[in-house]
N, C-alpha and C positions, 0 to 999 in steps of 0.2 A: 562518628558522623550521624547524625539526625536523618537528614533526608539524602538523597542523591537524585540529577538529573539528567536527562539523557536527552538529545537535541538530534533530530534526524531529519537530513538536512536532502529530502527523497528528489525524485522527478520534477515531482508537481507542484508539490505542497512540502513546507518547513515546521516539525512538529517537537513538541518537547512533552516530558511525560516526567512528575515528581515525584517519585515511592519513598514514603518511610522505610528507613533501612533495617526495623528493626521488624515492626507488624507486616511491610510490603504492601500495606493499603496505598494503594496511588492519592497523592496529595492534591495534583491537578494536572492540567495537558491543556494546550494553545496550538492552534494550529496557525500560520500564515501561510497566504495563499501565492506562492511566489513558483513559475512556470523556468526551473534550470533546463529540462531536456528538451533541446531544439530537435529540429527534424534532420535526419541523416543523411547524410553527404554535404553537412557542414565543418566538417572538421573537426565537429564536438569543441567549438570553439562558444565560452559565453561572452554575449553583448557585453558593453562597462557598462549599459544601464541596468544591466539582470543580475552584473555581480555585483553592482552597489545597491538595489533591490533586498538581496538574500540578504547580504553581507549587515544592513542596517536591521530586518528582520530576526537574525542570528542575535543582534544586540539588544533585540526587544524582548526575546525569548530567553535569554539571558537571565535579564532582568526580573519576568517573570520569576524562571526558575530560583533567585534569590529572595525573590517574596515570598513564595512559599518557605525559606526555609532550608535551601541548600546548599549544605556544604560544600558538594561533588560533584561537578557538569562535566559530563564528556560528550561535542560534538563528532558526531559520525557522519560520512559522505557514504552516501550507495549509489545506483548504477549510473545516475547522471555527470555523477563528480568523478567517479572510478573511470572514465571512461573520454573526460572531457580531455583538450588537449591546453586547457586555462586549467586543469587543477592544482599544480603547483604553488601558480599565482594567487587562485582564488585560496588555496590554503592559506597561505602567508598574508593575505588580508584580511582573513577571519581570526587570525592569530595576535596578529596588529590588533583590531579593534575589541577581542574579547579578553584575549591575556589566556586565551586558554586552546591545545592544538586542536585542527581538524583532523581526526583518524579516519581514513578511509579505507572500510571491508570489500573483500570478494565477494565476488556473488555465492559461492560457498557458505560463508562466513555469517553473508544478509541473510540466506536463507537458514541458517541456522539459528541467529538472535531472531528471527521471527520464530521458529517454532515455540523455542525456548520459553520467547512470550506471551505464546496464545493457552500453553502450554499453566500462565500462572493465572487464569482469569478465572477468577472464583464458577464462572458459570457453565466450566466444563473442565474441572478439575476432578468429577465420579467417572470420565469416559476413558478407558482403558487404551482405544485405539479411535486416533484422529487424523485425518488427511485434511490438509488445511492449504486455501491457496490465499497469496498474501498480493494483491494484483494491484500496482504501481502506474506512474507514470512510461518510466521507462523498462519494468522488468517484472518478471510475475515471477514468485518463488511458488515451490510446492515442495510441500513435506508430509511426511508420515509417520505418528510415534504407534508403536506395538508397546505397550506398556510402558516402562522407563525408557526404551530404545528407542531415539532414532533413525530410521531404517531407508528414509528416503532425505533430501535434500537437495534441492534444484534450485538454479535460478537460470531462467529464461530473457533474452532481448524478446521480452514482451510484455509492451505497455501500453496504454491506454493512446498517452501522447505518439508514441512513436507507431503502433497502427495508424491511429488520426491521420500521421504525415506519411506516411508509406504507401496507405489505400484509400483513403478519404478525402486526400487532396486539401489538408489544414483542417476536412468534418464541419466546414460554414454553411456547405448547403445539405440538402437530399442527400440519402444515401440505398443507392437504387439495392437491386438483388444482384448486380454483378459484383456491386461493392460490397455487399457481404458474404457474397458466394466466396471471392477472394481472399478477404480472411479466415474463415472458415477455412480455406483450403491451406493455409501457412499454417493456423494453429494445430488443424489437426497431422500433419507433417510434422509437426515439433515436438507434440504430445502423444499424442495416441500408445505408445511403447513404453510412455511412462507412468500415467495414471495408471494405478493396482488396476485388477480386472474385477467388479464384479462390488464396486470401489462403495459404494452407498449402503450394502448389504451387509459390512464389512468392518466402516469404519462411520464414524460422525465426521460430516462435512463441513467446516467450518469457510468463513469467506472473512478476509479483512482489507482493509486497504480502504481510500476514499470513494469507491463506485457501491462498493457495499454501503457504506454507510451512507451514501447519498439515495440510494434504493430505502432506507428504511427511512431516510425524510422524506421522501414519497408518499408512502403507505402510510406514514402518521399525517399526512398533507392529506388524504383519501379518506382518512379514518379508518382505517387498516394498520393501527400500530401494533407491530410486530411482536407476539407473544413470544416470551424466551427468548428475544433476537431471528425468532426463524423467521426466514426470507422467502416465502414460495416462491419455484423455479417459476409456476403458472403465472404470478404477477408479473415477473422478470422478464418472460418472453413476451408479454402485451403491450410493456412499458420500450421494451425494444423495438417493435413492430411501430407503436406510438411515436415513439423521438425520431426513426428512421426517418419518418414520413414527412417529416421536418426541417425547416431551416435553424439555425445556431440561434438566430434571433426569436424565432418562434419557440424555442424549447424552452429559454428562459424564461419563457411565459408559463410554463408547465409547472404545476404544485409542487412543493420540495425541491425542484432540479437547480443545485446551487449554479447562480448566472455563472461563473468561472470554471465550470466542468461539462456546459453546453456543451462545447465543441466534441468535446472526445467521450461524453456519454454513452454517444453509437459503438464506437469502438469497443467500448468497456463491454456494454451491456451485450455484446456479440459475443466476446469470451466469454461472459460466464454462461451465455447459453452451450456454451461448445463445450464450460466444463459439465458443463447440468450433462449434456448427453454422452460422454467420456464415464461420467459416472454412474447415471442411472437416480442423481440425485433429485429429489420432488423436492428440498430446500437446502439451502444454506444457512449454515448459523453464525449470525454475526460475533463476532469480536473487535473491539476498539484497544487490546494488546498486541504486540506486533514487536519490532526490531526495537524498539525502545527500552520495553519491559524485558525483554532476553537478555543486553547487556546489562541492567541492573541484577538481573539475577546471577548473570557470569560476573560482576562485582562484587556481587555479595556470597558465592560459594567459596567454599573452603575449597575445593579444589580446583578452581577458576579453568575447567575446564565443559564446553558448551558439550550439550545433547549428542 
């Protein structure tokens, strides 16, 4: 097999990522911007317009992955799909229209093909020890490698989307200081016990997932493009303060802030200040490897066993 591709099929967003099988230079990656994780206490039921959405997007992404060159697609569902009470259904219609099945991981599992893949990104492959948080729609993984070993592995109901709906009331208007007092006060209850102590002294902090990378279409929007991927936490917390003050329609007006990540911006950008002060971290380093790139590499090892 030439190349392999890997289709993750997240919260928010529907991504696919090409690696040659043999060098592991990534081929290419497509992202579609399709919103599976509804707000909770729906049933984790998807609309028939959100499953035929994805469902046509999965066949675009397909498609791509073929262009490039591959012989090997495995799509994966993570927390939105894992969790839906349509994922049977929606498996069997992505199986219909691709010819190829949806495997759906644990949040164990997520958070370990993220490591895995942050793990092959040529630009922090000298760092010996990495705490990486991988922050989704609906789930934030945390991990920590001490040399070869992985030593932590998490994944959290917490996302961008599903804060948005739980504390921000949908995130279309303002979002005062009670609204982020609030969160703050759930994250740090769900974390605090498990970030290492002392965590940025320690370990290189890496950030992945779509809020990250919408952060450094900012700062190349600013003229602040991001040397090495690092991310100052100091930008992060201005850019937070900034969007807060804001309505959804107003933020899209903001440089870099892709219009389909308005909404739940606030949310995002409030965890990662909550991991910045968990950690003690002054940046985060981007990565665009993640759950994608971990399964290729658990494809490609000889003992097809993850981190």
């Amino acid at each position: 097999m030439s190349a392999i591709a890997v289709i993750d099929v997240g919260s928010n967003s529907i991504k696919v990522a090409v690696v040659d099988a043999i060098s592991r230079a990534e081929l290419g990656r497509q992202t579609e911007s399709v919103r599976l994780q509804q707000a909770d206490g729906d049933e984790g039921l998807f609309p028939a317009e959100v499953q035929n959405e994805a469902v046509e997007a999965i066949v675009r992404l397909v498609a791509f992955a073929r262009g490039k060159g591959a012989e090997q697609i495995v799509i994966l569902g993570t927390s939105a799909i894992r969790e839906s009470a349509s994922r049977q259904a929606f498996a069997r219609r992505v199986k219909t229209a691709t010819d190829i099945p949806l495997t759906i991981v644990s949040g164990e599992v997520e958070a370990r093909l993220a490591i895995a893949g942050v793990r092959t990104d040529p630009a922090y492959q000298a760092y010996t020890n990495i705490l990486s948080f991988d922050l989704g729609g609906g789930s934030l993984e945390v991990c920590a490698l001490r040399g070869p070993n992985c030593i932590l592995a998490r994944s959290f109901r917490i996302g961008s989307v599903r804060l948005t709906h739980g504390y921000l009331r949908g995130g279309l208007g303002v979002v005062d200081d009670l609204d982020q007092s609030s969160i703050r006060t759930h994250l740090l209850g769900a974390l605090t016990t498990v970030i290492p102590s002392a965590a940025a002294e320690n370990y290189l902090i890496i950030g992945a997932g779509g809020a990250f990378a919408a952060i450094a279409l900012y700062l190349e929007a600013i003229g602040e493009t991001p040397a090495g991927g690092r991310l100052p936490v100091l930008r992060i917390r201005e850019l937070k303060d900034r969007l807060c003050a804001l309505t959804s329609d107003e933020r899209k007006k903001v440089p870099g802030i892709p219009a389909d990540r308005a909404d739940i911006m606030p949310a995002a950008l409030i965890t990662l200040c909550v991991l910045a002060d968990l950690t003690g971290a002054e940046a985060f380093h981007l990565s665009h490897r993640g759950v994608r790139h971990g399964m290729v590499e658990l494809m490609l090892s000889q003992s097809g066993k993850l981190l």
